[in-house]
C-alpha positions as CSV (number, residue, x, y, z in Angstrom):
1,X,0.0,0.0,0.0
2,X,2.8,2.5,0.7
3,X,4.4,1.7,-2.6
4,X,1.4,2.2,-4.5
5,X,0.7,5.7,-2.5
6,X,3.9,6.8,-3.3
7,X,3.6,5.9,-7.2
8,X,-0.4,8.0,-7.1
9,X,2.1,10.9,-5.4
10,X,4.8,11.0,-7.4
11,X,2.8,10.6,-10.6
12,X,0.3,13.4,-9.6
13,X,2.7,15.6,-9.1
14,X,4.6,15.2,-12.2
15,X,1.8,15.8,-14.0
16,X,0.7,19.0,-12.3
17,X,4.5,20.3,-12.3
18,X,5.7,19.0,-15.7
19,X,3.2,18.2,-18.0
20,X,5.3,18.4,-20.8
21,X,7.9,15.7,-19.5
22,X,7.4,11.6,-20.3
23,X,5.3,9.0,-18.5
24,X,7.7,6.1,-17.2
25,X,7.0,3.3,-19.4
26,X,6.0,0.3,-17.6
27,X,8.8,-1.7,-19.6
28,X,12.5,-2.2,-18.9
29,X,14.6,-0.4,-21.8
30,X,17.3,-2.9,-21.8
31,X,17.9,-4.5,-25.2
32,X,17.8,-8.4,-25.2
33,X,21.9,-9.6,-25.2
34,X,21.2,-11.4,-29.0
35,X,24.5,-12.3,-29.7
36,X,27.9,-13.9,-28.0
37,X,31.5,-14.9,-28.7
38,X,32.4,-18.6,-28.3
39,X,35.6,-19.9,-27.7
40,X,35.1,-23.6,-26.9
41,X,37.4,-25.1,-25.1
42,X,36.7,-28.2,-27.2
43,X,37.6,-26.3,-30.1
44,X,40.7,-24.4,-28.9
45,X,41.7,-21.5,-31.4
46,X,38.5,-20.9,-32.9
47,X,35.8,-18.3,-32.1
48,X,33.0,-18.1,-33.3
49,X,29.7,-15.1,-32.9
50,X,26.2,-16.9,-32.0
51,X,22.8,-14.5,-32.8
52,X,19.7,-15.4,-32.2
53,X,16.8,-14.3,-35.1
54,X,13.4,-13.8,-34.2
55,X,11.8,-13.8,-37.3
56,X,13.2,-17.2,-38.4
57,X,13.0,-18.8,-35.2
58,X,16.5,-19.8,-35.6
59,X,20.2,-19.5,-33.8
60,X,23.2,-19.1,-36.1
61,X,26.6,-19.6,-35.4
62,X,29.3,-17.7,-37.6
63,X,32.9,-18.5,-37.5
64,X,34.8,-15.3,-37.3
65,X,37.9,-16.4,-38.8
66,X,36.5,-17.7,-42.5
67,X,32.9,-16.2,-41.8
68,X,31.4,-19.8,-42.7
69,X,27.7,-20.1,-41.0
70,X,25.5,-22.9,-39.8
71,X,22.1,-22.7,-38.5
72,X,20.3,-24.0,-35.7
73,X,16.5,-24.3,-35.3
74,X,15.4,-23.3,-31.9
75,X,11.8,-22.0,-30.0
76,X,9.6,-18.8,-31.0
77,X,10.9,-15.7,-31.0
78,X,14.2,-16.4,-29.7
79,X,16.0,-13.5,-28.1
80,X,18.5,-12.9,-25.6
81,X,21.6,-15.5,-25.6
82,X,24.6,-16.4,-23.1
83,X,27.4,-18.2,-23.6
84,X,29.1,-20.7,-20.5
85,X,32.4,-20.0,-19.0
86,X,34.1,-22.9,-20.9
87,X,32.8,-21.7,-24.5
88,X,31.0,-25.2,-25.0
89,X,27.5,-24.3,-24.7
90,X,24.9,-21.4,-25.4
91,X,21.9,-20.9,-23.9
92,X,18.8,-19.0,-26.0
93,X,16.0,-17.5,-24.5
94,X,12.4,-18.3,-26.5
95,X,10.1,-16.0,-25.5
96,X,7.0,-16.8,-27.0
97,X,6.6,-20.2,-26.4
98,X,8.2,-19.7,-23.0
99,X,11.7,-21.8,-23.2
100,X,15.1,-22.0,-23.5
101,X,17.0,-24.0,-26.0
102,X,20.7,-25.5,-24.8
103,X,23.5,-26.1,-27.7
104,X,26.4,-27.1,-27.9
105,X,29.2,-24.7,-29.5
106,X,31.3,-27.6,-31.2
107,X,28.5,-29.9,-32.6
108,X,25.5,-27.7,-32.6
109,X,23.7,-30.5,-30.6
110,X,20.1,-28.5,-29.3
111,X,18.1,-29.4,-26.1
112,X,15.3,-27.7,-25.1
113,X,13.7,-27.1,-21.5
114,X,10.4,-25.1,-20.6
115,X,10.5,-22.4,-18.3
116,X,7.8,-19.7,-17.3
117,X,6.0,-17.0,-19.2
118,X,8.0,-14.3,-21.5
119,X,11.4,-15.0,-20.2
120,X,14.0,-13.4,-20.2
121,X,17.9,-12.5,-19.9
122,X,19.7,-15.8,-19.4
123,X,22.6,-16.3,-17.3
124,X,25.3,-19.4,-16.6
125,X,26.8,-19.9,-12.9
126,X,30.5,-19.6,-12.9
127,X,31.2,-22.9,-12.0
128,X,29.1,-24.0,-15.3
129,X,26.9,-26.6,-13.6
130,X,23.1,-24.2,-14.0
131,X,21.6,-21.9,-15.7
132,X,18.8,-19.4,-15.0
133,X,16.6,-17.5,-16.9
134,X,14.4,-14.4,-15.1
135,X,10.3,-15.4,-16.0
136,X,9.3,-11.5,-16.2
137,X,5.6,-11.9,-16.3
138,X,5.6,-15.1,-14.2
139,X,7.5,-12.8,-11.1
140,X,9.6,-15.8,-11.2
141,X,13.2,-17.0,-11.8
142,X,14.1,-20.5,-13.4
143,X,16.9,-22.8,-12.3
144,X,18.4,-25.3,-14.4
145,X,20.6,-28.1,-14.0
146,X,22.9,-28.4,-17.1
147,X,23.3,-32.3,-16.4
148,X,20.3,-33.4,-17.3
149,X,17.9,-30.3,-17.7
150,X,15.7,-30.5,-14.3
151,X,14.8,-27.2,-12.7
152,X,13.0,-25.4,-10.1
153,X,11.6,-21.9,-9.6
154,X,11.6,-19.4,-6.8
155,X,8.9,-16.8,-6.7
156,X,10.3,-12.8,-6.8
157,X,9.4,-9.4,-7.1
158,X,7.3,-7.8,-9.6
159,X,8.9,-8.2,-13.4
160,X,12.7,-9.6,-13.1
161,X,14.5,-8.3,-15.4
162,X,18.4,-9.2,-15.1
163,X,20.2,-12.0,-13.2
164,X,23.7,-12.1,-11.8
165,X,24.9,-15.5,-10.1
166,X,27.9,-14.2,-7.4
167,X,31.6,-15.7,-8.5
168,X,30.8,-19.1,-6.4
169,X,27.7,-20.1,-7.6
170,X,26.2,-20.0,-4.4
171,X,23.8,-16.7,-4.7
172,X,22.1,-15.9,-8.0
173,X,21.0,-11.6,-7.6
174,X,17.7,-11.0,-9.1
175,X,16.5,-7.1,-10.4
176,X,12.9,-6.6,-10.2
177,X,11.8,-3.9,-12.2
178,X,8.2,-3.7,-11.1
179,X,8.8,-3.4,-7.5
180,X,11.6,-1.3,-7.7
181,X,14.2,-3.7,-5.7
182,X,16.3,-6.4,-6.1
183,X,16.7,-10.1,-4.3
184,X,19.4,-12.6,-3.3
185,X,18.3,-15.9,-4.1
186,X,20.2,-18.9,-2.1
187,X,20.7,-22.0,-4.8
188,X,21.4,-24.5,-1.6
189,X,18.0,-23.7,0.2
190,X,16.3,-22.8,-3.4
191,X,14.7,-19.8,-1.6
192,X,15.3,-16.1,-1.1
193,X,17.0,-14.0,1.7
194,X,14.4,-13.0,3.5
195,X,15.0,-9.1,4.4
196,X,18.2,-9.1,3.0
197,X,17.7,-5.8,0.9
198,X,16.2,-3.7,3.9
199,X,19.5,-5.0,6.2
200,X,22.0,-4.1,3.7
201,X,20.5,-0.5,3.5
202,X,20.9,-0.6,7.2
203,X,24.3,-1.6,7.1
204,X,25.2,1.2,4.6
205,X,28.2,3.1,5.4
206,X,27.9,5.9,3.8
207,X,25.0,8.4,3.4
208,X,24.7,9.4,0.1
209,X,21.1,10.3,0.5
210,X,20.5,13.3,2.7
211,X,16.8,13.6,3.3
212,X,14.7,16.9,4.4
213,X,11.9,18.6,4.4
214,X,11.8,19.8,1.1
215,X,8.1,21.8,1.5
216,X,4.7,20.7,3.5
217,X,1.1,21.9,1.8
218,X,-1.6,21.7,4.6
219,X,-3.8,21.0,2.1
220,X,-0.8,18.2,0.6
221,X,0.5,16.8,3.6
222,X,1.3,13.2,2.0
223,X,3.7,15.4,-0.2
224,X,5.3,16.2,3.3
225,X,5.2,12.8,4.4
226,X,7.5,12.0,1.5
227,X,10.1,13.8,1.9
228,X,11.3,13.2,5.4
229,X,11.8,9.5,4.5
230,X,14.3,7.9,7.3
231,X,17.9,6.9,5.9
232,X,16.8,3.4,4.8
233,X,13.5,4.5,3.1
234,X,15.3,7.1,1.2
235,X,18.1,4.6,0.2
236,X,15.1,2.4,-1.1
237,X,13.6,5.3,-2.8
238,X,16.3,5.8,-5.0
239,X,15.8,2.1,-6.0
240,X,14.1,2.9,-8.9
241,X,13.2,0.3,-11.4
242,X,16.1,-1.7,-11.4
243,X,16.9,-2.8,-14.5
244,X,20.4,-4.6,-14.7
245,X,22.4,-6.0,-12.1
246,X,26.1,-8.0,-12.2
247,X,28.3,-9.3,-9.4
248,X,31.6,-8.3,-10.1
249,X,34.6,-10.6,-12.2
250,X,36.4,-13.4,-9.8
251,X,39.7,-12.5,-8.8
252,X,39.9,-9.0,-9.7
253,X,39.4,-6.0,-7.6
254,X,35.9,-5.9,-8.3
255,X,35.1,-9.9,-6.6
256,X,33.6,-8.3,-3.6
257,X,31.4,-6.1,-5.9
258,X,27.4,-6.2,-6.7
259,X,26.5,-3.5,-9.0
260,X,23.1,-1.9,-10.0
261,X,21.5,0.0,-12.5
262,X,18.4,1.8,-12.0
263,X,16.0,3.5,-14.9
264,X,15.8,6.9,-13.4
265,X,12.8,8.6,-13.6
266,X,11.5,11.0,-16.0
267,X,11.4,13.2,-12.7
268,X,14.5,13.2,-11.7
269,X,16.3,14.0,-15.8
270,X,15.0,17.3,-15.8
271,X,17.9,19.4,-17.5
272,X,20.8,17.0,-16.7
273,X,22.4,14.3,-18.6
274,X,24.2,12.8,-15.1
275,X,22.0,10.8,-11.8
276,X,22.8,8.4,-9.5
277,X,21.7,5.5,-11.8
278,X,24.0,3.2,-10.9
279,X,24.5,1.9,-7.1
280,X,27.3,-0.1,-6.5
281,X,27.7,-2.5,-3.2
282,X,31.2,-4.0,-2.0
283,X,31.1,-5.8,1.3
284,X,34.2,-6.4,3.3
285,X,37.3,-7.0,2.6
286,X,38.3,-10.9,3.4
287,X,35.0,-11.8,3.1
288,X,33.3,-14.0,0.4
289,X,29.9,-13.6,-1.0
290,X,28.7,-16.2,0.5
291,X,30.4,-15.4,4.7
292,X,28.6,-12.0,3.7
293,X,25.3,-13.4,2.8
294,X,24.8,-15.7,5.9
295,X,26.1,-12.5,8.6
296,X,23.5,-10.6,7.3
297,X,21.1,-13.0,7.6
298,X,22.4,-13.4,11.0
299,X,21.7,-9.6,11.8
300,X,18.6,-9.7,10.0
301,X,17.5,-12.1,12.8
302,X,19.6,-10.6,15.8
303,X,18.4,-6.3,14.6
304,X,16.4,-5.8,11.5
305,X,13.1,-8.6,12.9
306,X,13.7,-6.9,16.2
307,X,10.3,-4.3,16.5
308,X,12.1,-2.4,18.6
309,X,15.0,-1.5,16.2
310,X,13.1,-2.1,13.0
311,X,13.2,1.4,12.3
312,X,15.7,2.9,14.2
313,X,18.7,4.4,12.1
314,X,21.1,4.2,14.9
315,X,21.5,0.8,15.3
316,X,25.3,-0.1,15.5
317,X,26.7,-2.4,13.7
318,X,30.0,-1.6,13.9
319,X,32.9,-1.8,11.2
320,X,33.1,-5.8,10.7
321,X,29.7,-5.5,9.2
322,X,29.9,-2.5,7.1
323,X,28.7,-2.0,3.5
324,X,30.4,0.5,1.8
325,X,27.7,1.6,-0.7
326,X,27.6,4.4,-3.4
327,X,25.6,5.9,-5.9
328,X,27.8,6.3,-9.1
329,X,26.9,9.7,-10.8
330,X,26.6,8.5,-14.4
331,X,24.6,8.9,-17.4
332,X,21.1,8.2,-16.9
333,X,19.4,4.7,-18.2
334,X,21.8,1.8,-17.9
335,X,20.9,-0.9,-20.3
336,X,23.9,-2.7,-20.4
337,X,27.2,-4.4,-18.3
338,X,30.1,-5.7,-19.5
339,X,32.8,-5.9,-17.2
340,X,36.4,-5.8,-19.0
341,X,38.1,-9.3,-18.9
342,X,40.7,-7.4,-15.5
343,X,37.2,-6.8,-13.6
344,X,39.2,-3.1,-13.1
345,X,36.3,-1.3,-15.6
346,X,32.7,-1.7,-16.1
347,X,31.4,-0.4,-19.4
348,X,27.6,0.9,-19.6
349,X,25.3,1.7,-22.8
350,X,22.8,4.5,-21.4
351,X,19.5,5.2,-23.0
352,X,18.7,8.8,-23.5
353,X,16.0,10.6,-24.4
354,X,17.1,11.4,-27.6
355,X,17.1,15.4,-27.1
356,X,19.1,18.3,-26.5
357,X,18.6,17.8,-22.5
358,X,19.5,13.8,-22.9
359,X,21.7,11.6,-25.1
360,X,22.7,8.0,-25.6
361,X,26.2,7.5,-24.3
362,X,28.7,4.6,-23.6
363,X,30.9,5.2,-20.5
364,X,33.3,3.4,-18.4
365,X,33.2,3.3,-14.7
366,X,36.5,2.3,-13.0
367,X,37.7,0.8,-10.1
368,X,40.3,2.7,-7.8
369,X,42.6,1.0,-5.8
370,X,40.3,1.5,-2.9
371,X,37.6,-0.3,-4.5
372,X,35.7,2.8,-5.2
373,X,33.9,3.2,-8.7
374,X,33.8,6.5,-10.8
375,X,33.1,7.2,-14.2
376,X,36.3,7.6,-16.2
377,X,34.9,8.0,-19.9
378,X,32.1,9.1,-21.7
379,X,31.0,9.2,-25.4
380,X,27.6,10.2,-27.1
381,X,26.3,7.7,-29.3
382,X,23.8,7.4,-31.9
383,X,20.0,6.4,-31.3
384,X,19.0,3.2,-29.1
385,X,22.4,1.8,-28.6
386,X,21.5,-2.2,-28.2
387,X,24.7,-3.9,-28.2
388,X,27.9,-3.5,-26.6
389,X,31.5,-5.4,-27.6
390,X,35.1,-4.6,-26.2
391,X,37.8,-5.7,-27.9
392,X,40.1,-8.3,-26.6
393,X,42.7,-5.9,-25.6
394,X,40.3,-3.2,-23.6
395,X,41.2,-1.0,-26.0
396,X,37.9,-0.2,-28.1
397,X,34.3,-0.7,-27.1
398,X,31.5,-0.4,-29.8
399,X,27.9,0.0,-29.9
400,X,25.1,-0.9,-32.4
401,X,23.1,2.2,-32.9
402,X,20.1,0.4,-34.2
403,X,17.0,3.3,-34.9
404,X,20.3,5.3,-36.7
405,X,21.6,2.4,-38.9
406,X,25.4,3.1,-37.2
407,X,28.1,1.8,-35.5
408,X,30.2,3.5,-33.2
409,X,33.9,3.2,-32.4
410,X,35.2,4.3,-29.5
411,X,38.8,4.3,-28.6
412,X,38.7,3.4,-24.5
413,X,42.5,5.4,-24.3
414,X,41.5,9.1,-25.2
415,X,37.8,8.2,-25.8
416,X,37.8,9.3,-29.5
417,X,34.8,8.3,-31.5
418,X,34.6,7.6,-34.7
419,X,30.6,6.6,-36.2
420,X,30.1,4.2,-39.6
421,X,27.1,3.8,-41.9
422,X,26.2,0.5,-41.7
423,X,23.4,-1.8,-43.3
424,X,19.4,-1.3,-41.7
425,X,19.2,-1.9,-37.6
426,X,22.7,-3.3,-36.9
427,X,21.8,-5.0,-33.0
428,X,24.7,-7.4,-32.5
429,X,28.4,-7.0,-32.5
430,X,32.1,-9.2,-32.3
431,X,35.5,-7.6,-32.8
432,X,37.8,-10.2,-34.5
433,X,40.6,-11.6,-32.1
434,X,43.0,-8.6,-33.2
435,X,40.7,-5.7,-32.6
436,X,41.0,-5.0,-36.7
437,X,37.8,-5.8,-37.6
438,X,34.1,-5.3,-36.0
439,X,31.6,-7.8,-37.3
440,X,27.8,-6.5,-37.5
441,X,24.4,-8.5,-37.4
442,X,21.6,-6.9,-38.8
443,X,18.0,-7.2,-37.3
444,X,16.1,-7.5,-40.6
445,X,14.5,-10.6,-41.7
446,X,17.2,-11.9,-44.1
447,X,19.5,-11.0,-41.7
448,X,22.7,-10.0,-43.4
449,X,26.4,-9.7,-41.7
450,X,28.7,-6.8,-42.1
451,X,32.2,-6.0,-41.6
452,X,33.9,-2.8,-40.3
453,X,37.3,-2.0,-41.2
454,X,38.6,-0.3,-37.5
455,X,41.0,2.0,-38.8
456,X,39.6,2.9,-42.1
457,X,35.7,3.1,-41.2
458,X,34.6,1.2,-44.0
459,X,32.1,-1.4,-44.0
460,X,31.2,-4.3,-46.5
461,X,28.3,-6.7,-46.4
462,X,29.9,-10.0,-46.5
463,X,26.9,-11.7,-45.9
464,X,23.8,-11.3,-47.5
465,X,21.0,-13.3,-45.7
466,X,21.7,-15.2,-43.0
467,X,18.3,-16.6,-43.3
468,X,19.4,-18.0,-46.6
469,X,22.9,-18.9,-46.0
470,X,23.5,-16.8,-49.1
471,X,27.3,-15.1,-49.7
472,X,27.6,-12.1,-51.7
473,X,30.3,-12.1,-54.3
């Protein structure tokens, strides 16, 4: 009930203050992942690019060293795609029919497993033993055992929208777009942390949220109400809609890292291309996941279910417990994650609203040597940015600009740009093992594969239809 009063507030008064502004859409605005890079461990040396096509109902695989392509018949309308740590399998979401097909890299061997309704994102555990796909209309997550396919679902928040399984496999993070939060879900017990969200705000170490009284109407006083959240309501507040989420890269400085990025409201954008859209957690140091995950249970049942301390701000928890929490100020909208292959740099694709007030952008946020995360880079990109590839080296990132028929290029170094005029809706991207190259999927229905030259800017279709396995000449 609070929730829903606040929404009624908060939409009321947009509309009486800023008319002219957007509604929030009631749909995530990240772009389904529809392609990866394989490098099968069975197959050592080779690489190939996997992209899922919705109109055909089809996965194909393209090997980006003699471009040769094979096709595998999968669900309807298959969209997002991962790729397991050893290379050796991909995973494809299907979301119409609700399920996920499993192939193999090498022999392009298919199984298929049903899940819930409209999945989607589509995630493999570290260790490579399950996957899990996020059931967005179902407010349920999916849990597969690669072995021999069995699963089981936990039920979750309002529409999840982006997994993350911690560097174990013990913990699989879940963001929930609808109810503006996100859950840790325990694969041992097969059930969620209980509270574990409210006791980490508790446990934040920082305050990177002042709250006051902004004003107070007599004739308004829920307006009042609102702004003189305590410390752990404002936190929450700022939790809103949630709409990626990744633990960090295993043995790199960012291991002790859970990172978060929120769809800021229309509210909030008003003349300003920079929020606080992407919250980033690291617990402490010497500490796993997991030893962090059970002492906060622990205070969850020793403070948080306490009535008496529920509520109460001051609680101490001293420094063995602390999270050190911040609120990255970055470009608004993160659709995206990739972290770079050192786990020093996580790079972002942010949706704009296509004006003079907001643009698209890439950026990079960094990792100091104290764990603490900043942007470091930033570059305006064309319209609806859906895909995001780094080359091998960290030294170029590249986005497909898919409403502007572009690529562009972005040197990581000095954070030149450099944009290409590419073939209708490019949405998926590789760069070849040197960095020289950039190879382009197109979202049409015949599909056809591009190739931009890196230093040169050119690009050729080299493929015509991947629908029809046709070469050009």
């Amino acid at each position: 009930m609070k929730v829903f009063f606040r929404a009624c507030i908060s939409l009321v008064f947009r509309r009486l203050f800023f008319a002219c502004g957007e509604v929030p859409e009631d749909e995530p605005t990240t772009p389904p992942n529809t392609a990866v890079v394989a490098r099968p461990s069975r197959a050592s040396g080779q690489r190939f690019l996997f992209a899922s096509n919705p109109y055909m109902d089809a996965v194909y695989r393209i090997n980006l060293d003699n471009m040769d392509v094979d096709e595998v018949r999968v669900g309807n309308k298959p969209r997002d795609i991962a790729v397991s740590p050893d290379g050796n399998t991909v995973a494809v979401v299907n979301e119409e029919n609700g399920s996920i097909s499993v192939i193999d890299t090498v022999s392009l061997a298919n199984r298929g497993v049903r899940v819930g309704y409209r999945p989607r994102d589509v995630v493999f555990s570290p260790d490579g033993t399950l996957l899990a796909t996020a059931n967005y209309d179902e407010s349920s997550v999916s849990v597969i055992d690669l072995a021999d396919l069995t699963q089981w679902k936990v039920s979750v928040g309002g529409g999840p929208t982006s997994l993350s399984f911690d560097t174990e496999s013990r913990y699989l993070a879940v963001a929930n777009y609808s109810t503006d939060d996100f859950e840790v879900i325990d694969l041992e017990t097969k059930q969620t942390l209980l509270g574990w969200l409210r006791a980490v705000l508790h446990l934040w170490a920082d305050d990177p949220y002042t709250t006051t009284t902004v004003f107070c109407w007599p004739l308004f006083w829920p307006f009042c109400w609102y702004a003189v959240d305590t410390h752990v309501d404002g936190l929450w507040d700022l939790l809103d809609r949630p709409q990626v989420i990744s633990f960090g890269v295993a043995g790199t400085p960012s291991e002790r890292m859970l990172v978060l990025g929120t769809r800021v409201d229309p509210f909030d954008e008003i003349d300003s291309t920079t929020e606080f859209s992407v919250l980033a957690m690291t617990w402490p140091e010497g500490m796993t996941f997991g030893e962090f995950a059970q002492a906060v249970e622990d205070y969850v049942e020793d403070e948080i279910d306490d009535d008496d301390t529920a509520d109460d701000d001051t609680v101490d928890i001293g420094d063995d417990l602390a999270v050190y929490g911040q609120f990255v100020a970055t470009a608004i909208n993160p659709g995206a994650f990739v972290w770079n292959r050192t786990g020093t740099a996580l790079y972002t694709i942010n949706f704009g609203k296509d004006d003079a007030i907001s643009v698209s952008t890439v950026c990079r946020l960094s990792l100091n040597e104290d764990g603490v995360m900043k942007e470091e880079g930033r570059a305006a990109v064309g319209l609806h940015p859906v895909a995001l590839a780094i080359s091998d080296d960290d030294t170029l990132v590249a986005t497909a600009n898919k409403d502007e028929n572009t690529v562009t290029i972005v040197r990581a170094d000095g954070w030149s740009t450099k944009t290409v005029t590419t073939e209708a809706r490019p949405f998926a991207l590789a760069f070849n093992g040197s960095g020289t190259k950039l190879i382009v999927v197109h979202e049409t229905p015949l599909m056809p594969v591009s190739v931009v030259d890196v230093a040169s800017g050119s690009s050729k279709v080299v493929i015509d239809s991947l629908s029809m396995s046709r070469w050009m000449d």
